[in-house]
N, C-alpha and C positions, 0 to 999 in steps of 0.2 A: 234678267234682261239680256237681251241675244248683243255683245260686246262687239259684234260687226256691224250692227247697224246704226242708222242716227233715227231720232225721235220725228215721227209723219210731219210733225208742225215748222220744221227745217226746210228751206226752196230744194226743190225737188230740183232733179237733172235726169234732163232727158234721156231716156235708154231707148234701144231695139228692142221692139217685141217680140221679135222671134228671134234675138240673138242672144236671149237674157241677159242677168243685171249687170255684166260687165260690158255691155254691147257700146256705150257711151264711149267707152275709151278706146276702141279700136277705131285706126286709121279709117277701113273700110264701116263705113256705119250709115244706120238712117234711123229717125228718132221717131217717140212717139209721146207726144206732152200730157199723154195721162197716165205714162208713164212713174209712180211716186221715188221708187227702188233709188237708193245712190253707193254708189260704191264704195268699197272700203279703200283707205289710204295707201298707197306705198309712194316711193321715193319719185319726185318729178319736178322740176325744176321750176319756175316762174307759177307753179300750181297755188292754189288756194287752198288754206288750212282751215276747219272750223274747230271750234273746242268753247266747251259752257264754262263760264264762272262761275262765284257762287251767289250770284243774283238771279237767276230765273232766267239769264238773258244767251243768247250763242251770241258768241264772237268772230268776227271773219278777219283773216289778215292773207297776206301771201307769204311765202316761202321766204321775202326778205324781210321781213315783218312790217310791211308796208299798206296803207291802205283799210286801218281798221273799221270795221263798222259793224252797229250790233241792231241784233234784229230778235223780234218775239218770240220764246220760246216755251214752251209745254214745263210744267212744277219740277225742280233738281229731280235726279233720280237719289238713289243710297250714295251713288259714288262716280266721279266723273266719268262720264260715256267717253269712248274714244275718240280720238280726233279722226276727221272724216278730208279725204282730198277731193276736191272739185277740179279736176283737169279743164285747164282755158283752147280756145278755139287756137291759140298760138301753139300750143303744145306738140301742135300736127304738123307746123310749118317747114320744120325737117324733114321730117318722114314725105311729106306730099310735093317736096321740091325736089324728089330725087327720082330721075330715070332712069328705072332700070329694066330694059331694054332683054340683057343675056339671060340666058337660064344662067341658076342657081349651080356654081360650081363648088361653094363651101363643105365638106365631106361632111363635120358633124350637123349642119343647116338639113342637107339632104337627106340623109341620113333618120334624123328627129322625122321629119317632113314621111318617108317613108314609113314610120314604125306608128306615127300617129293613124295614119289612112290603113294601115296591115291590122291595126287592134282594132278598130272601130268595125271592120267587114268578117275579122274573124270569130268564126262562130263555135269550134271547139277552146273548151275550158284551158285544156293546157296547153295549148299552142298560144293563146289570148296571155296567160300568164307570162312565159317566156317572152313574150312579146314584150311586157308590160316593165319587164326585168332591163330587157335591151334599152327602152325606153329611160329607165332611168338612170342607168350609165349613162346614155350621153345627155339626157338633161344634166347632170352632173357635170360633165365635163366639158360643156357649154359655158355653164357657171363661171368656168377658170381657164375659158378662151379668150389668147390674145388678140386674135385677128380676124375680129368681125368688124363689119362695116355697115354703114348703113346701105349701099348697094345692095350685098349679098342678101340681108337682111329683107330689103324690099322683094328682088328677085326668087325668094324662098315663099313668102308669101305667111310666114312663121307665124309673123302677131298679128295674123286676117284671121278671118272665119275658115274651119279648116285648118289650122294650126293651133297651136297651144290653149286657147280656148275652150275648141272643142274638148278637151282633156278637164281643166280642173272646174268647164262647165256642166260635165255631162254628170247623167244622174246613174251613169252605169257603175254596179257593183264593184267591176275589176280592177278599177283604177283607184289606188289606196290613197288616203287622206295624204302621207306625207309626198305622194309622188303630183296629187294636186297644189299641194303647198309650192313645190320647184316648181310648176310651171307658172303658175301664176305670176311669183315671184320672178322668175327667167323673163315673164311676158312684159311684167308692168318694165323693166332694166333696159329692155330691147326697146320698145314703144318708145321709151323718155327719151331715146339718144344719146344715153350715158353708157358709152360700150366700152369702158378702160373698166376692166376686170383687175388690174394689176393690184397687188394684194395691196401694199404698200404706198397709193397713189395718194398725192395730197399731203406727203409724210414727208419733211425734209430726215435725212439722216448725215449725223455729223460726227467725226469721230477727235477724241484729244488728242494730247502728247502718248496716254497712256493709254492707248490702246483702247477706251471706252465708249460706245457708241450712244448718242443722245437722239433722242427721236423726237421732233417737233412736225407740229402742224404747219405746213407751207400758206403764208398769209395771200399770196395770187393764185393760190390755188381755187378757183370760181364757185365750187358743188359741194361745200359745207354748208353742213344743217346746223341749227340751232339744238342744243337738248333743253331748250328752256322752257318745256311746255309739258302739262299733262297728258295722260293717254298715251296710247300706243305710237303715233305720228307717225314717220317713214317706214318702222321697222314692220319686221315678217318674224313671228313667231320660230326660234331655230336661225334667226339670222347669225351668221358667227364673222367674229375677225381674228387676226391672229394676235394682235397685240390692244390695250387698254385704248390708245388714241386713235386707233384705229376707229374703234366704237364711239369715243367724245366727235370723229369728224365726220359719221355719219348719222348725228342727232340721238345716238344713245344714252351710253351713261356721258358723266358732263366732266367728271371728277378724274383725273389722271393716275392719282392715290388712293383718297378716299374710297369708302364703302357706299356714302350717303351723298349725291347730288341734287340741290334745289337753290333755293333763292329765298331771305326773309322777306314773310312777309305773303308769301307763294307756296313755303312749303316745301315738302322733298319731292323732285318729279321721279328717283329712282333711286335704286341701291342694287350693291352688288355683291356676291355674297363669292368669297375669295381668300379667306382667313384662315393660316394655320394656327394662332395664337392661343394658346392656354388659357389665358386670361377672361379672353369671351368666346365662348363656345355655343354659336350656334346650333337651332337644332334646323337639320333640314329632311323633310320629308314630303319633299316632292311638289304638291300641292297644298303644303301647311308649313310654314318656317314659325319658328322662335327666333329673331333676328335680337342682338345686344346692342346695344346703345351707350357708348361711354360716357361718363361724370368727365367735369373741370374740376380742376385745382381746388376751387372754392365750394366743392359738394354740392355744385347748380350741372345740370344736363350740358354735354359740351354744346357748343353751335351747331353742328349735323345733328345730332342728335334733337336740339329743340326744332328742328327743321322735321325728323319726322313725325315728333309728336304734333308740330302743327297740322302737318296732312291728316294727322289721324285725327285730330279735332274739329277740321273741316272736309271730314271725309272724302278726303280725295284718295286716289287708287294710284300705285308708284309700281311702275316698269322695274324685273326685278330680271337681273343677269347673274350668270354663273360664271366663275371663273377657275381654271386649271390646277387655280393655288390651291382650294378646295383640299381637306385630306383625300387623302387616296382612297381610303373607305368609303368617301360619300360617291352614293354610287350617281347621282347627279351631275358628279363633275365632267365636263367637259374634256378630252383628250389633251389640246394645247386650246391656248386662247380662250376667249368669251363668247359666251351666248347670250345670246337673249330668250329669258323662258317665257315671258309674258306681262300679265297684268291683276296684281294682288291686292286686297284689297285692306287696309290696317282695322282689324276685329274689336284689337287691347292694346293696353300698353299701362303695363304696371312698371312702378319705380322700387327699384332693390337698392339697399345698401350701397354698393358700388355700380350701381348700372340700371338702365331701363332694359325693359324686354319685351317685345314689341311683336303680337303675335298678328302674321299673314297667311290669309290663303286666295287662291289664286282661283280668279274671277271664270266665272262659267260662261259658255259661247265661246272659247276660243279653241283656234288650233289645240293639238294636244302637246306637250314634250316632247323635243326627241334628242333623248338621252340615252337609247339605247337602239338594239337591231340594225336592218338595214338603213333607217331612218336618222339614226345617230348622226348629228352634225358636233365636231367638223365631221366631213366625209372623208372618203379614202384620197377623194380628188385634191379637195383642198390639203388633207394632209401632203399630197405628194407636191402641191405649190409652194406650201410652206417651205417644205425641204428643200425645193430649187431655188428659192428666195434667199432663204438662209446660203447656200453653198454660194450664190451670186455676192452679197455682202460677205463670206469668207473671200472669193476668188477676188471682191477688192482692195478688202482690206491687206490680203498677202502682197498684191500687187503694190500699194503704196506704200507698204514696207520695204521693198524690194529695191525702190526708186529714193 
């Protein structure tokens, strides 16, 4: 089953028919109600989530988990389909209340804006290439800009037709999967009006007597997601952060330690694979793991642990992240921080002696890994973020010492 789409018997959303399936979400748009196509999920605020039980039924809520109501659906599939986002008519009310009037003076806005209309006219191979190269540097470094706005944003004309779109819409060769992945991803960021790219946003940081820094989630901070849900929800395949709560405050993994995040009763909605320990030695290969499962005291499955045998008894499918801790060897790991690799599906789960082990492979229709090449996240961009974050928390920390 194609893991980006939702089942025909789900209400349909209006799309362009000559803008294809993502035409719905753009600012500029016009509909066509026979239309079936709905788009896949990313991060949006006040938006609508669907996701199946395991009663045969879809379930609708929003973003605050408000508003539930269930409606007919088509026989379970093997394994929960992905959560699917319904953008509301309010969604736009930012973008469509702003004037903007000047041209587009933003360098990397221009710039993108440029290299999209140079690929698209250009007709030799290697010049189209180069192009496509330039192109994803500053998609990249878009990614981990501070000063966009929604003026510029409008002014540029970026997330219309003729910008970013046309890219991870087109059906042309030259444009590689992971360079459709960033724009799309850049597109849905830009669209929603969530333009604080700051690595760190939503994180309070606090430091002791000893010199230790603590890192919590800021509770007035507005744009936290839930990770209480099956399916893929917010995330983008290759999404990264630099730190674990980083990922718990954009509806990732849920757990700040643990390996295994869900709810009794629900199940595990993810795990994260991050362990140097002796003890339990995963195996990871890529799109097949051997995940371990610890025992309690009383030689019964610990509580995560009967959290993922649940999902595997109710065949649900668990978002699996990578993390830096990872040995060094695994060539999977991540540079610094967490990824998100996708959506796995639980096969087995036999009980050993000391441990469960719990064999996943990783659901088809999706983005691919990128754990390696030019594609490799983090990127070189965000690594050089990371660094200027970190030097910023030394340059404070030295400061408050000093005083």
């Amino acid at each position: 089953m194609d893991s980006r789409r939702v089942l025909d018997s789900a209400p349909s959303q209006p799309t362009s028919a000559a803008g294809g399936k993502y035409a719905s979400l753009r600012p500029a748009r016009k509909t066509n109600e026979s239309d079936k196509q709905i788009p896949p999920i990313f991060r949006e605020r006040g938006a609508e989530y669907i996701s199946r039980d395991g009663n045969d039924r879809v379930e609708t809520t929003n973003a605050q988990g408000k508003g539930k109501k269930r409606l007919p659906a088509a026989p379970t599939p093997d394994c929960i389909p992905l959560i699917i986002l319904r953008p509301s008519e309010a969604s736009y009310e930012w973008y469509d209340a702003i004037h903007a009037h000047a041209k587009c003076d933003h360098k990397l806005l221009c710039e993108a804006m440029f290299l999209i209309n140079r690929t698209k006219s250009e007709t030799k191979k290697h010049e189209r290439d180069r192009l496509v190269m330039m192109l994803r540097t500053v998609v990249h470094k878009l990614e981990v800009s501070h000063d966009l706005s929604g003026v510029v944003i409008k002014a540029s004309g970026i997330v219309e037709n003729g910008g970013l779109p046309d890219i991870f819409e087109s059906k042309d060769a030259c444009y590689p999967n992971e360079l459709r992945m960033d724009c799309f991803a850049l597109w849905v960021n830009l669209q929603s009006g969530h333009l604080d790219n700051d690595l760190l946003r939503g994180i309070k940081i606090e430091q002791n007597a000893g010199g230790k820094r603590k890192y919590s989630l800021d509770p007035e901070w507005p744009h936290r997601v839930s990770c209480d849900y099956h399916g893929e929800g917010p995330l983008v395949v290759g999404q990264w952060w630099p730190f674990q709560i980083c990922s718990r405050r954009d509806g990732g993994h849920g757990s700040l330690n643990g390996g295994i995040y869900g709810q009794r009763g629900d199940g595990a909605y993810s795990v994260l694979l991050g362990s140097r320990s002796t003890k339990f030695q995963d195996v990871d290969k890529g799109d097949v793991i051997e995940y371990c499962g610890a025992m309690g005291k009383n030689g019964d499955p610990s509580w995560s642990t009967q959290l993922l045998r649940e999902s595997f008894e109710k065949k649900f499918a668990v978002r699996v992240f990578r993390s830096y801790r990872l040995p060094r060897a695994n060539v999977y790991r991540p540079s610094e921080g967490v990824r998100y690799d996708g959506l796995y599906r639980l096969v087995s789960a036999r009980r050993l002696p000391k441990m469960y082990v719990f064999s996943l492979e990783r659901m088809e229709g999706q983005w691919p890994m990128r754990w390696y090449g030019v594609e490799a996240r983090p990127s070189r961009e965000q690594l050089l973020d990371l660094e200027n974050v970190r030097k910023y928390q030394l340059d404070l920390i030295t400061s408050h010492q000093g005083h």
